[in-house]
N, C-alpha and C positions, 0 to 999 in steps of 0.2 A: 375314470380309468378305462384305458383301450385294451384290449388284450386280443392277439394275434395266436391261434393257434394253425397251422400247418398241418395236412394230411394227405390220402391220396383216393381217387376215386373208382370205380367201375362200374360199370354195367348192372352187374349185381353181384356187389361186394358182400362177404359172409361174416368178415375177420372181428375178432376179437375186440381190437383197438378202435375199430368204427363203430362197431356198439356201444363203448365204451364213451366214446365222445358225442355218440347223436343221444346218450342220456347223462349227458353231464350238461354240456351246454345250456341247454332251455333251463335248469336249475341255477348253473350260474348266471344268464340272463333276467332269470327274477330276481336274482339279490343286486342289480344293477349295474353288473358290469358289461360295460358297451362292446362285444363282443363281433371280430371276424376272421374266416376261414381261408387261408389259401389251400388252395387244392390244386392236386398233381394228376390229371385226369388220363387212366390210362382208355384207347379207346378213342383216344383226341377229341373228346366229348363229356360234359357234364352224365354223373353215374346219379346212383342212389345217395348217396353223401349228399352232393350237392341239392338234391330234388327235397332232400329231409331237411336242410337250415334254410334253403329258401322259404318253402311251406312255415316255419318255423319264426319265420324276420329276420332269422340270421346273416348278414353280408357274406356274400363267397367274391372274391377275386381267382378266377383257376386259369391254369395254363395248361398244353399236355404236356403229359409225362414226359419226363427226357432223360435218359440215359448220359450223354455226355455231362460230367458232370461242374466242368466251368459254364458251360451254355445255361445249362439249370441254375447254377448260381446265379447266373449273371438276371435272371429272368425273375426269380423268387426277390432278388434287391430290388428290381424295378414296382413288384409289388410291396414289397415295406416300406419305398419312397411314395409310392401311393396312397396305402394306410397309416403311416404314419403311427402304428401302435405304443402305448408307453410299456408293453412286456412283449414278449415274442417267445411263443412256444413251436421248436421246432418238431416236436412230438417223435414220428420215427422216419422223417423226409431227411437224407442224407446230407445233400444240397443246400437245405434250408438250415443245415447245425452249421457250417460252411460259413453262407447267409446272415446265420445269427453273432456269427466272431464279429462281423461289421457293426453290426445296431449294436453289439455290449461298447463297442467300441466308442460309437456314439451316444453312449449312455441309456440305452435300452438292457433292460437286464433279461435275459435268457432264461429259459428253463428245459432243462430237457426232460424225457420220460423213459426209465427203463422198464419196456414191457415184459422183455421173455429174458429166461438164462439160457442164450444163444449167443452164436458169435457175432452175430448182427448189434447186437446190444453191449458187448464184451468189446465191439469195436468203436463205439459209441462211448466207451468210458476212457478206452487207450488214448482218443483222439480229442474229448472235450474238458475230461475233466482231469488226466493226467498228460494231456498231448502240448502243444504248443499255447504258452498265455494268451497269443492275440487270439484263438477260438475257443476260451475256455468258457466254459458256462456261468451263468450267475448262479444257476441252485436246480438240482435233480431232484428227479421224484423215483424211486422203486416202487413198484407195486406190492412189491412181497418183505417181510423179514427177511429171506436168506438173498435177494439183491441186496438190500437193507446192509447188511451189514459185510457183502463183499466191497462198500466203497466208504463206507461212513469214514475211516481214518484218511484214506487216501486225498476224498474228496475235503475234509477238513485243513487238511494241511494246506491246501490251494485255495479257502478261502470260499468255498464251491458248499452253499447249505444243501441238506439232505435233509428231504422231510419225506417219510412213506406216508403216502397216501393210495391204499387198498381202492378195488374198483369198487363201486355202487353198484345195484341193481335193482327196480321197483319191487315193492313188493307186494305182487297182484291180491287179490282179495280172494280168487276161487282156487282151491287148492288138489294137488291130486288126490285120487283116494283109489283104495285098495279093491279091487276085482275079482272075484274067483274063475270068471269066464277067460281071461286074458290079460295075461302080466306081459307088459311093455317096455323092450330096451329104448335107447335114443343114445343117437351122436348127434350132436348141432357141432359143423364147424368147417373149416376148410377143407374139401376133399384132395389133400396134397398125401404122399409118402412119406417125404421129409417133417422130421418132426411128430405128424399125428398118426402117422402109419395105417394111415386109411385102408390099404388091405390085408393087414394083420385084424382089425379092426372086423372088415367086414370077411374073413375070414373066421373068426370066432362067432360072431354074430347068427352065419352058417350051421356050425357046428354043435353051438348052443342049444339051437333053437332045432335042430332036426333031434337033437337028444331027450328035450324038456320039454315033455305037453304041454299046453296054453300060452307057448310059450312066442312072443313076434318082438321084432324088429327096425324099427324106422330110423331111416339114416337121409339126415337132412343139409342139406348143404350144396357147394357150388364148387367147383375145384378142378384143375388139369387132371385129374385120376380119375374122372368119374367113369370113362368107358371102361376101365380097369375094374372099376367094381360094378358096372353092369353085367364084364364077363362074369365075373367068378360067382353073383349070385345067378347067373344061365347056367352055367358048369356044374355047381353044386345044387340046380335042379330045387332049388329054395324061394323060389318068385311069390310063393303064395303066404311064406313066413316072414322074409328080409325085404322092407319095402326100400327105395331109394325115392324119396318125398321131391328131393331138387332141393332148391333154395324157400326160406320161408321168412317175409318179412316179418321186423324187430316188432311192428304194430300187430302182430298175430303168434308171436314166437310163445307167449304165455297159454294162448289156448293150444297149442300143438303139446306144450308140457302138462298142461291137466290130465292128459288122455294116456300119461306115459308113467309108469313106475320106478322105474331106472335111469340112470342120466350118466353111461359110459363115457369116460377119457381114459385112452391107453396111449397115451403121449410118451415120447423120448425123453421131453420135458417139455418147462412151461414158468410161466410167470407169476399170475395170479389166474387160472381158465376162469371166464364172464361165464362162459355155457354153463360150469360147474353151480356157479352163484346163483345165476337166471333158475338155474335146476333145484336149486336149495329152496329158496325163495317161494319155489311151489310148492314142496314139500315130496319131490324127486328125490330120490335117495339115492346120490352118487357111489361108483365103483370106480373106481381111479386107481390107473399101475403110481405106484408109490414114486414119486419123482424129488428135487431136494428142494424145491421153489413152489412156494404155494399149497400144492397140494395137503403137504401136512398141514397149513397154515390155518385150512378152513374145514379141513375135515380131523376130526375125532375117529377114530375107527375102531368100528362097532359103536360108537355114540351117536352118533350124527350123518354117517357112511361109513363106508367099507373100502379099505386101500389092501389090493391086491399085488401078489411078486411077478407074476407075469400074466400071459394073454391066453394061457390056456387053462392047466392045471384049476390052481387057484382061483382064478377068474371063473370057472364052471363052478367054483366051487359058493365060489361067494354068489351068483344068481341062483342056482338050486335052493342053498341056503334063505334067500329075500320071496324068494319065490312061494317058498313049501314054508314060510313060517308067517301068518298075516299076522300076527303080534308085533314079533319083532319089526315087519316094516312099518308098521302105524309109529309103533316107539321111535325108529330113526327117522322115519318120515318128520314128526313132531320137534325134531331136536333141529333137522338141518334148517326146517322152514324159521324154527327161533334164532340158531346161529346168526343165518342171513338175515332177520328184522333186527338181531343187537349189532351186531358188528356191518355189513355192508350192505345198509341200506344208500340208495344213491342220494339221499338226504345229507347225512352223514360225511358221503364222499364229496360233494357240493359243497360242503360246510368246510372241510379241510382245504379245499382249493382253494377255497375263500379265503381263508386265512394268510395263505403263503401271497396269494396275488395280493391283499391288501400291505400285508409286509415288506414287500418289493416294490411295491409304488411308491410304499413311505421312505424309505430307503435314498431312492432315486434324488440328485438334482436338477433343478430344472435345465432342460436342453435346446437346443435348438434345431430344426424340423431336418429328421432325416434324409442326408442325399445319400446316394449309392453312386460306390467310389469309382472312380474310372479304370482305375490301377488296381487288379487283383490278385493276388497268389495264395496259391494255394500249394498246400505240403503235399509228400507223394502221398498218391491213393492206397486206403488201408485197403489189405485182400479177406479183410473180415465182412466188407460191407456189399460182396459178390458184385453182382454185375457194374457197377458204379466202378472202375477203373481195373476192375479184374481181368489179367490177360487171358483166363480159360475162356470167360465169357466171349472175348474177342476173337480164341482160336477155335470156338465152335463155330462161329456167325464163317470164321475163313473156311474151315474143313465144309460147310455147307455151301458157300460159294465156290468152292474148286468143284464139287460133287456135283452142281444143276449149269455152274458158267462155259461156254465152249472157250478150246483153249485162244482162237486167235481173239475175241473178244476181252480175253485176261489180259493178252499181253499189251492189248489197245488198252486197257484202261490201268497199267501197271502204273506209270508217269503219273494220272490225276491221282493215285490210290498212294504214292510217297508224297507227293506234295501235298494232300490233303493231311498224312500223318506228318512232319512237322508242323503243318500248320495248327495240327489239332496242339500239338508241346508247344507252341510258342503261345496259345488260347491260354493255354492253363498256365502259362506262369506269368502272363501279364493282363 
């Protein structure tokens, strides 16, 4: 059995969903399945993704990232007629869901993955498993119960199996342990606004810690915002309390959580957070603003962690609390580390992939060797999936070309600037 997963690469990628896969893979690789990766490399360069399934023996086929998104189609088939996979998972590549209408086509069953409850993922259901049949999926995967059950009816009715399969995470051998000298927060994640609210985030983290003796801060990660949160711990004059670590790879990410007692997420929302899990696993005793996906899923509160109403109040409330009681943290500390060894160990999560990929091979009749079609179309672009056919995206890139282009230059290049856009409409519908 071949199986095709799809993802995207950088420099030094932090995200969730890459963690997620550089410790799935090598597990499903032992249980036999012949496993390769196409990647979308932004950077127009092999990243950290790629440098970890290579090391690993895993096959990568990569392209750079592409934004147009027939050109990307047309590029991602060229690699499936390449590989030749009997399953094809387009993971959260737009392009490659697109991509994969063709292979279910030709008898390759599809799978897609809903990471986050965002509209990225919301658009991802609109368009594969209730959108048009030639791109419908063979069978989806939710991370969480409350994906779980916004698609299980809809998805059924189309035919489209739904199996939740939770993330995995190792589950190290050294555990954190309680300090009187120095109680430790932590973010591990992408330094973005959207979504993780990185400087609300590192805004409390400030104020936290300039209130609570023994009290630090390490904030780890990679992100468009990070000079945003270099100001504001210079501003609030916190440099010796609030560290910003940078990025820290997956093969050291367990010793940075030994040393840390807390494992903050104040997310907008979320899927299933790995950070949260990774955090459990050590026996980090997460603080998590209460969100409708996941969060509850894995946290008990007061059992296992503590789910807060917002980022300030409360949130100070539940650190003083963890802080000034070494009882109570040992106790939750002891429950999350058990949560994460019953429920999401990456054993476990390994063991369930397995299942579904074995099911779908069985499924399958035999085919004959994928071509990629010459004739393409594609429906209009969802404005859930941002940049990927979004006209904002478009009128930012123009508002910033009228702002730095001289005028008689614009109107030279007015003529190639319409004939390149039908020709981009006449790309995407043939």
């Amino acid at each position: 059995m071949r199986v095709c997963f799809v993802t995207y690469d950088a420099p030094s990628d932090v995200g969730g969903v890459s963690t997620w896969l550089r410790q799935l893979l090598p597990f499903l690789q032992k249980a036999g399945i012949a496993l390769e990766v196409h990647v979308m490399a932004f950077g127009d360069k092999p990243g950290v993704n790629c440098a970890f399934f290579t090391k690993h023996g895993i096959p990568i086929r990569w392209i750079p990232f592409q934004m147009h998104l027939p050109h990307a189609m047309r590029s991602l088939l060229k690699l499936l007629q390449e590989g030749q996979p009997d399953i094809y998972i387009p993971n959260c590549i737009v392009p490659a869901y697109y991509a994969g209408g063709y292979a279910r086509r030709a008898g390759i069953p599809t799978v897609g993955v809903l990471h986050s409850d965002d509209p990225f993922h919301w658009g991802i259901v609109d368009e594969f498993i209730n959108g048009h049949p030639d791109f419908r999926l063979s069978a989806v995967v939710p991370v969480s119960n409350f994906l779980e059950s916004q698609v299980t009816s809809t998805a059924a009715a189309r035919g489209v199996i739904v199996r939740r399969i939770g993330y995995g995470v190792p589950i190290p051998a050294k555990a954190a342990e309680f300090s009187d000298s120095v109680f430790r927060l932590l973010y591990i994640g992408r330094l973005v606004e959207e979504q993780k609210r990185i400087s609300d985030v590192t805004n409390a983290f400030c104020s936290v810690t300039q209130i609570i003796p023994h009290l630090e801060a390490w904030i780890v990660g990679e992100g468009p915002a990070k000079r945003e949160i270099e100001d504001i711990i210079r501003e609030k004059g916190m440099g010796t309390r609030v560290h910003l670590l940078g990025p820290v790879d997956n093969a050291h990410i367990y010793d940075v959580l030994a040393q840390c007692h807390s494992l903050v997420l104040l997310s907008d929302y979320e899927g299933l957070p790995v950070s949260v899990l990774e955090g459990m696993a050590t026996g980090v005793v997460p603080i998590c603003l209460d969100t409708r996906s996941g969060v509850r899923e894995a946290i008990e509160h007061e059992v296992n962690g503590l789910i807060v109403k917002d980022r300030a109040a409360d949130f100070f409330a539940a650190v003083r609390g963890l802080q000034s009681d070494p009882a109570k943290w040992r106790q939750l500390s002891l429950e999350a580390r058990d949560t994460a060894r019953r429920r999401y160990s990456i054993e476990e999560c390994a063991r369930q992939w397995t299942d579904l990929l074995e099911q779908l091979n069985r499924r399958g009749p035999a085919r004959a060797l994928f071509q990629a079609p010459r004739v393409r179309r594609l429906p209009p672009p969802n404005p859930k999936f941002g940049d990927f056919g979004m006209e904002l995206a478009w009128k930012k890139r123009f508002e910033e070309y009228i702002r730095t282009t001289p005028p008689i230059y614009r109107m030279a290049k007015a003529t190639v600037a319409v004939w390149r856009k039908v020709k981009g409409e006449v790309e995407r519908m043939v």
